[in-house]
DSSP file (Angstrom, degrees, kcal/mol; ACC not computed):
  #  RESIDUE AA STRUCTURE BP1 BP2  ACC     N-H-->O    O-->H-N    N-H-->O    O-->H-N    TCO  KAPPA ALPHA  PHI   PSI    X-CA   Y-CA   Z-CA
    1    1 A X     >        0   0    0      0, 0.0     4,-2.8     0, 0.0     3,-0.3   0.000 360.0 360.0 360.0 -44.0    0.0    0.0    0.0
    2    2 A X  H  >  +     0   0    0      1,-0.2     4,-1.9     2,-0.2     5,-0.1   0.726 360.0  63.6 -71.6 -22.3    2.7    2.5    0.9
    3    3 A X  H  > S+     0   0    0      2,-0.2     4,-2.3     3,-0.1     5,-0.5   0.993  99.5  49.7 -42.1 -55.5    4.2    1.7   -3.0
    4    4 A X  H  > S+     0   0    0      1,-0.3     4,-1.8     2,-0.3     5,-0.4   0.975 112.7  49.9 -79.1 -51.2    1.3    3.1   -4.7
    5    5 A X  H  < S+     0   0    0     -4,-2.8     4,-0.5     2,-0.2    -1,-0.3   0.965 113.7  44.6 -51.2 -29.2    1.6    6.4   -2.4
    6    6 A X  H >X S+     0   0    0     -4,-1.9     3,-5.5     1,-0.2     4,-0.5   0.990 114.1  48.3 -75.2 -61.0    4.8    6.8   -3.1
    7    7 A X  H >< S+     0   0    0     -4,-2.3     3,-0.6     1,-0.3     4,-0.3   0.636 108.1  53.2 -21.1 -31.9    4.3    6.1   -6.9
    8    8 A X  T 3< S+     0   0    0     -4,-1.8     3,-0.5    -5,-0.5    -1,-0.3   0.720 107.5  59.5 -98.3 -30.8    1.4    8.5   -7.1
    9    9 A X  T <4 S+     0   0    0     -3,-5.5    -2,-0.2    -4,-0.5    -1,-0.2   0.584  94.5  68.9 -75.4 -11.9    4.4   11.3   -5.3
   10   10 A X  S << S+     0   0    0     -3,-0.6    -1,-0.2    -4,-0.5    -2,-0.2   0.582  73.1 105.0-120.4  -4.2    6.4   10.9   -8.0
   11   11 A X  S >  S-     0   0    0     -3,-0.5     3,-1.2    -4,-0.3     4,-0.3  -0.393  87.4 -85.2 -32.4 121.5    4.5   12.5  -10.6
   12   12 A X  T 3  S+     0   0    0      1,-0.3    -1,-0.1     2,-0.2    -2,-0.1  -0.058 118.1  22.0 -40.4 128.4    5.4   16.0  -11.9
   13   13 A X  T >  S+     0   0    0     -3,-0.1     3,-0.7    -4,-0.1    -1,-0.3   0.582  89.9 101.8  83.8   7.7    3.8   18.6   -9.5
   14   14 A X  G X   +     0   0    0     -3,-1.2     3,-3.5     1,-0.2    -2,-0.2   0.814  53.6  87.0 -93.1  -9.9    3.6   16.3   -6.7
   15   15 A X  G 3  S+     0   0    0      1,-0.3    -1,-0.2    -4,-0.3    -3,-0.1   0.775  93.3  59.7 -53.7 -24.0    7.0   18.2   -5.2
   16   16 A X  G <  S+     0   0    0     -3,-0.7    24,-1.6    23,-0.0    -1,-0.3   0.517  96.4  85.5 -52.2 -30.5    3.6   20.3   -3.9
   17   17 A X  E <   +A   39   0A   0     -3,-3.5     2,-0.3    22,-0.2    22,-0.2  -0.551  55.9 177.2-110.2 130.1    2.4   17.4   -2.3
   18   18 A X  E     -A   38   0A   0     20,-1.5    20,-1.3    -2,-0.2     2,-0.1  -0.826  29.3-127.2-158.6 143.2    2.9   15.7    1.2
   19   19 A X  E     -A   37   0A   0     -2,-0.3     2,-0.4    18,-0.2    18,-0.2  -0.409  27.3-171.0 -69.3 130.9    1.8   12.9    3.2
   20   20 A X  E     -A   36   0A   0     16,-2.1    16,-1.7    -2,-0.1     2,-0.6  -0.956   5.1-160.6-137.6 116.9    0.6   14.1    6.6
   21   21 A X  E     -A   35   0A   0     -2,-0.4     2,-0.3    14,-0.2    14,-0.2  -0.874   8.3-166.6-119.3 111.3   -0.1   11.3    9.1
   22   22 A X  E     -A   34   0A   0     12,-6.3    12,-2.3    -2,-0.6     2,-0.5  -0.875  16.8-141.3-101.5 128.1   -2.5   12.1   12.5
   23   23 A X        -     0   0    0     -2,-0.3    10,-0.2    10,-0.2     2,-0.1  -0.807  20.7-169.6 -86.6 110.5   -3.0   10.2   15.4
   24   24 A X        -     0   0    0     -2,-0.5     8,-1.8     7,-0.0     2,-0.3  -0.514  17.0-138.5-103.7 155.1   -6.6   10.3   16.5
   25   25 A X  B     -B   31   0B   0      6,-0.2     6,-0.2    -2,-0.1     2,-0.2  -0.859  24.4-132.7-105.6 163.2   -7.5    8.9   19.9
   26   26 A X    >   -     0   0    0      4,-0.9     3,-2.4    -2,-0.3     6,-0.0  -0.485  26.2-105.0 -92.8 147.1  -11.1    6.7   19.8
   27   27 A X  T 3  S+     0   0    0      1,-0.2    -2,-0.0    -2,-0.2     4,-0.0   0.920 121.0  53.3 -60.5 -27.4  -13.7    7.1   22.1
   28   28 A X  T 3  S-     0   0    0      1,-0.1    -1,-0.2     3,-0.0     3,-0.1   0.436 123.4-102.3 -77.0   4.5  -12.9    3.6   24.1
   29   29 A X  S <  S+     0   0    0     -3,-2.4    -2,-0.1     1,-0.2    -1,-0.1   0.469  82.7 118.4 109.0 -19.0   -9.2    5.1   24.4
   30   30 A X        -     0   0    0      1,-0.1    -4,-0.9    -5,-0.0     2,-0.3   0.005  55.4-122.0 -84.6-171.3   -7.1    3.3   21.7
   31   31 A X  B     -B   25   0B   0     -6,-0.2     2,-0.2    -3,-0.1    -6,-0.2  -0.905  20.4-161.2-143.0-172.0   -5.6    5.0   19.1
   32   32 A X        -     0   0    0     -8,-1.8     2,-0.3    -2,-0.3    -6,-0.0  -0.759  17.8-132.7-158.1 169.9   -5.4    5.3   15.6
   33   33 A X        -     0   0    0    -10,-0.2     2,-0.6    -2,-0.2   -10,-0.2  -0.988  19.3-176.6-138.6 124.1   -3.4    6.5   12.7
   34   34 A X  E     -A   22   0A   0    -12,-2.3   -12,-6.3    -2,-0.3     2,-0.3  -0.959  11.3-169.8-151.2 135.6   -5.3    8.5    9.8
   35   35 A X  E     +A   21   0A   0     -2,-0.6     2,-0.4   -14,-0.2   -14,-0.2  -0.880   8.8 171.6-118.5 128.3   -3.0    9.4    6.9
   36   36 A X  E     -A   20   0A   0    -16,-1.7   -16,-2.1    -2,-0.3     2,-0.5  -0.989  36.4-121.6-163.4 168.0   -3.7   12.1    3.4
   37   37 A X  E     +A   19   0A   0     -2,-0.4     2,-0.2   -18,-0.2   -18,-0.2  -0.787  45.3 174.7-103.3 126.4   -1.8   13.4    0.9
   38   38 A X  E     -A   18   0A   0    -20,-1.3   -20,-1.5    -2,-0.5     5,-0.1  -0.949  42.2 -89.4-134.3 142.9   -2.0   17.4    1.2
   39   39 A X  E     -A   17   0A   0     -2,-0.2   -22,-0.2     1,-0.2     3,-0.1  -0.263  45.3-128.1 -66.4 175.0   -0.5   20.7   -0.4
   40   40 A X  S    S+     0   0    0    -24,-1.6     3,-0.2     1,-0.2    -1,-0.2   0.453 105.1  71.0-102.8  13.0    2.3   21.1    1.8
   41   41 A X  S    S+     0   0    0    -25,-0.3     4,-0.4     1,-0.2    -1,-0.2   0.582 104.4  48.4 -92.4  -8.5    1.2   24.7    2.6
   42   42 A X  S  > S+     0   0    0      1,-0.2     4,-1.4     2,-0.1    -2,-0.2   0.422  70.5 103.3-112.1  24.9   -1.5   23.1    4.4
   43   43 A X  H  > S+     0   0    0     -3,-0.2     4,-0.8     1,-0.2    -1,-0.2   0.862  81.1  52.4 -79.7 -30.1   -0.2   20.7    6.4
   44   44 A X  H  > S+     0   0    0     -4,-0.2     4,-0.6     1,-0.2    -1,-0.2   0.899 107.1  48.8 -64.4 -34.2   -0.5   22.7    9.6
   45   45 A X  H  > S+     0   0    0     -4,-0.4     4,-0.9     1,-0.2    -1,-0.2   0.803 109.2  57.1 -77.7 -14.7   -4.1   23.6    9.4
   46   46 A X  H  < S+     0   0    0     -4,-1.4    -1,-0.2     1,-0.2    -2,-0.2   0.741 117.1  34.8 -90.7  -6.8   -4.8   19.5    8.6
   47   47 A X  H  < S+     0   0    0     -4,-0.8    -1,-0.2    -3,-0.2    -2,-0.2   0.333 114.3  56.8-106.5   2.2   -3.0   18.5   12.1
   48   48 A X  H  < S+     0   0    0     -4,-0.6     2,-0.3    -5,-0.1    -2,-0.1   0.753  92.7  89.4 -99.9 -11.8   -4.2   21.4   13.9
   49   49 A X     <        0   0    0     -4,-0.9    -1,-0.0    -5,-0.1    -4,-0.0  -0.651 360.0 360.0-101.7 137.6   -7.9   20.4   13.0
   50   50 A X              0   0    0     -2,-0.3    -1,-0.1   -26,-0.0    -4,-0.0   0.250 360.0 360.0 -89.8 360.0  -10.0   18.1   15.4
């Protein structure tokens, strides 16, 4: 699975592009990982947001 992201980065214009990976906690406590591919001028407002 992590090929095909990278493949898909390696496109012309993707230098724009960056994988930005959040750890969300669950209501029961666990946690979790939720990963998207984002301009990289937005990568702070996509981890600062709930």
């Amino acid at each position: 699975m992590a090929k095909k992201t990278v493949a898909s980065l390696q496109k012309k214009g993707a230098k724009a592009f960056t994988k930005a990976v959040k750890m969300v906690k669950n209501e029961n406590g666990s946690y979790s990982f939720k990963s998207e591919i984002v301009p990289k001028d937005k990568v702070n407002d996509y981890l600062a947001k709930k």
